[in-house]
N, C-alpha and C positions, 0 to 999 in steps of 0.2 A: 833338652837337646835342641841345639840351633836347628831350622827349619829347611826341608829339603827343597833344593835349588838346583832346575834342571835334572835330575834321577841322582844329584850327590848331598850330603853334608856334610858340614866342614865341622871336622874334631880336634883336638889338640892340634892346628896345623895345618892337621892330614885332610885328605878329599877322599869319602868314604862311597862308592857306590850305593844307589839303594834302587832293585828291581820291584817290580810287583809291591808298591807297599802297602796296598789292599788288599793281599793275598790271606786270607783266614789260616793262621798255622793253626789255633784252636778253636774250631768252630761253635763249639756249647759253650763256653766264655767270650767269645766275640773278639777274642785277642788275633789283629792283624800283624802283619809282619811289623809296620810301622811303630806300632803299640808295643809289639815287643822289642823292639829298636831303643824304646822307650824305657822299656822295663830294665834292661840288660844294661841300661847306662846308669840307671838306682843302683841296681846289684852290684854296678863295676867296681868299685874297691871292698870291696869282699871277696865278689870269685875271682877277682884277678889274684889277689892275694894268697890264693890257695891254688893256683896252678900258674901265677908266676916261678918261671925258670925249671919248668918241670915239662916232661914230653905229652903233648897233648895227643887224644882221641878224640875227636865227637863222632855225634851222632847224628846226620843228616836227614831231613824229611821235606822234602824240596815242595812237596805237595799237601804240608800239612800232615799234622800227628795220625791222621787215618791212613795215611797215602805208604805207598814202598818206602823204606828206608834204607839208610846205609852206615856203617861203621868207615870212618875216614883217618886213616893214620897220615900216610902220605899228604906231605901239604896240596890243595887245587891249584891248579895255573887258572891263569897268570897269578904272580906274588905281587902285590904293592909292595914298591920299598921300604914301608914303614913295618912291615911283615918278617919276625923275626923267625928264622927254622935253625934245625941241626939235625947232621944225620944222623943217623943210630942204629946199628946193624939193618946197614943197606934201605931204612925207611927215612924220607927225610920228615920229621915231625914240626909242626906251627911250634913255637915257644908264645905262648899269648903274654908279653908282659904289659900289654901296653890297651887301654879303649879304643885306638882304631881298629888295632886287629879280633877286637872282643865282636864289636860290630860291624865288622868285616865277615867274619864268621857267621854273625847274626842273620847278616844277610843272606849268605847262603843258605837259611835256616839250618844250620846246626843250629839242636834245640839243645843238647846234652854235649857237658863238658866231663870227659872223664881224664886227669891227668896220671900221671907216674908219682908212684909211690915214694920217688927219691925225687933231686936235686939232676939237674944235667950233667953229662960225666961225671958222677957219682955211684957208687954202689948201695949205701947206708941208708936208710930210712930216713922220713922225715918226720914222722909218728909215728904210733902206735893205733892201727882200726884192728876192731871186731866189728866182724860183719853177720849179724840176725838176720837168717834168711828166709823167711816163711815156706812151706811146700803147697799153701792153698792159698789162692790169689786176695782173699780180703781174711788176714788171719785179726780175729780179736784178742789174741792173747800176748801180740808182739809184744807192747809197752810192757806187758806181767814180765814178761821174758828180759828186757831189756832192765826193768827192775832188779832182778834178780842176780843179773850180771854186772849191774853195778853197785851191789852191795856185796860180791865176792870183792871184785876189786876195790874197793873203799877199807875191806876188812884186810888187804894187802898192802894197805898204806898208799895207793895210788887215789889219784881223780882224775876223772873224766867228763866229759862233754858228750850225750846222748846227739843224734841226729838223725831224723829221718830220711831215709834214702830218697823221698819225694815219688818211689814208687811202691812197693809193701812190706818192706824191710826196713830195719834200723841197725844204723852203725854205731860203735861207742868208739869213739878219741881219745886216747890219753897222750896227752903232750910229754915226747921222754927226752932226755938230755941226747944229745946229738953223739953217736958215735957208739951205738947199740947196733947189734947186726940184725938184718932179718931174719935170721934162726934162731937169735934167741930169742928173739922178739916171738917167734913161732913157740920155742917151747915153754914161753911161758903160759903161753893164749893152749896150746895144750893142755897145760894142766889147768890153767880154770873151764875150759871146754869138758875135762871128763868130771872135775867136780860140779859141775850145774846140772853135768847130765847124770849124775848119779844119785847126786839131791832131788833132780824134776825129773825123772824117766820117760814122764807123760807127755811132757810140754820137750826139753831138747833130744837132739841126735847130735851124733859127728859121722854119720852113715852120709858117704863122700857124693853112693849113687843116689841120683833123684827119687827112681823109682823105688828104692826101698826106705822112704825115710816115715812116708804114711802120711799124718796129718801135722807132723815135730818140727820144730823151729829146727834151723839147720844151724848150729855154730858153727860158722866158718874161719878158721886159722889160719886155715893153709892161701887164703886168697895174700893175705899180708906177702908180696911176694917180688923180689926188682922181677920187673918186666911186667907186673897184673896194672891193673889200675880198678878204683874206684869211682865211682858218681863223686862229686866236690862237693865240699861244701859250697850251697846257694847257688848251685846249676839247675835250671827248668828241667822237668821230666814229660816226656811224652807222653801225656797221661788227661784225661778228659779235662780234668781238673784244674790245671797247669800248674801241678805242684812246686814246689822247688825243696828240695832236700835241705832242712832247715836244721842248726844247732839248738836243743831245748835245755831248758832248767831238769832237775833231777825232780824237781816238783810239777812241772808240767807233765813229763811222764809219768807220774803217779795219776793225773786225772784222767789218764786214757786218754787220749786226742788219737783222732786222725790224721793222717796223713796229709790228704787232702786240706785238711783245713790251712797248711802253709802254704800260699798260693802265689802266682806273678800277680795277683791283685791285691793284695795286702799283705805282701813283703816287705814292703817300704816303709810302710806305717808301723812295722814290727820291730823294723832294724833301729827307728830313731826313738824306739822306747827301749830294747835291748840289747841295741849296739850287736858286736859280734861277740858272743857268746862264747866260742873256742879260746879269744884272747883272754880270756879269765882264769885259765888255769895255767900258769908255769911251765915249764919240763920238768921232769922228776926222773930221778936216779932209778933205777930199775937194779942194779949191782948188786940188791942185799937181796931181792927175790933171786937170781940170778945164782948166788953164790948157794940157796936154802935150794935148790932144787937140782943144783949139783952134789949136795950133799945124800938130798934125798935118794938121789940114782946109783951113788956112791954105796948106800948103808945098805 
């Protein structure tokens, strides 16, 4: 990262403010805003890649991951001109395609990138998530759980890409051919939800309320949804740690890892041994599950 001159630096062109760059957003890891200025420009063609042209959220923590936070749809004034928005029922949302406005963001410390499930004026997905949702803050059983749900779908003829939400949950990806809705997409994640839960009774639920779900991983289906958004992949989480929501091997998940352990400190050095990990897997047709589960509802 070129070096700050006067409270800006200069990125692709653009002239990027930087306030406070001493400012500790993670104080148990020592990561300044600077350092994370730092980090967020490693990351940049990855997470930009996964919430290029999609309706951005973050998560802001002006004071550090301890401090108040806030959920920001609405793009902040002033906009840099290099600061791409759109509106979208009445909210106008950042479009991050580009490293200045990544660290432009950065700067305000938004720490948490959660983008739209689709494409800008679109309605159609852009994958396929399941989202494992723990109901007890350090669950040891998620990877069991995330195993389990990717060897329903593997016996479905699909693959997927495991990823940790960077806070105590795990997402699973399956890359599908473009032009699948998000209902069906729902009733498929359906029907693997009530088989896993029928198979593990102990370990899943689809029981929607919190309070009644006990100590069960929560399969979530119904989040896949135009309008919800997800954590990205390789966004920082506000979290002691300073996790980032990393794509894993189906073999790392079998070792159990932490969460924790994929961090803004050794991201970088993970990315140039295993590259991005989601671009590994295709699209795939989803059509013949699709037509077997219309049949099923049918007989």
């Amino acid at each position: 990262m070129p070096r700050s001159i006067k409270g800006t630096i200069t990125i692709e062109g653009e002239e990027v403010s930087v306030t406070n760059p001493d400012k500790l957003l993670w104080p148990e890891v020592g990561i300044s805003k600077m350092i994370y200025l730092e980090k967020l420009t490693e990351l940049s063609p990855y997470l930009l890649r996964y919430c290029h042209n999609r309706l951005l959220t973050t998560i802001r923590y002006p004071g550090g991951i301890h401090s108040k936070f806030f959920y920001q749809k609405n793009a902040p004034e002033p906009l840099p001109l290099y600061v791409k928005t759109i509106l979208h029922e009445n909210i106008r949302y950042v479009v991050m395609n580009n490293l200045p406005t990544l660290l432009w963001l950065g700067n305000l410390a938004s720490i948490e990138f959660h983008p739209s499930l689709h494409f800008v004026g679109e309605t159609l997905p852009c994958e396929w998530i399941i989202d494992l949702d723990p109901s007890v803050e350090d669950e040891p059983r998620i990877m069991e759980a995330a195993l389990h749900v990717g060897e329903v779908l593997s016996s479905l003829g699909l693959s997927s890409v495991p990823k940790t939400s960077g806070a105590t949950g795990v997402q699973i990806i399956v890359p599908v051919k473009y032009g699948v809705t998000f209902e069906q997409l729902r009733s498929i994640g359906h029907f693997v939800a009530r088989y896993v839960t029928e198979k593990h009774p102990k370990l899943f639920t689809i029981e929607r309320f919190k309070k009644d779900r006990g100590d069960k991983i929560y399969f979530d289906y119904l989040q896949h949804y135009a309008g919800k958004t997800l954590a990205s992949p390789y966004t920082p989480r506000a979290r002691v740690a300073a996790s980032v929501s990393t794509p894993l091997t189906w073999e790392e998940v079998a070792l159990d890892p932490h969460p924790a352990e994929f961090n803004l400190l050794n991201i970088g050095e993970r990315l140039k041994v295993h590259g991005d990990l989601l671009q590994s897997v295709a699209p795939q047709s989803v059509e013949l599950i699709l037509k077997h589960l219309q049949n099923l509802s049918h007989s």
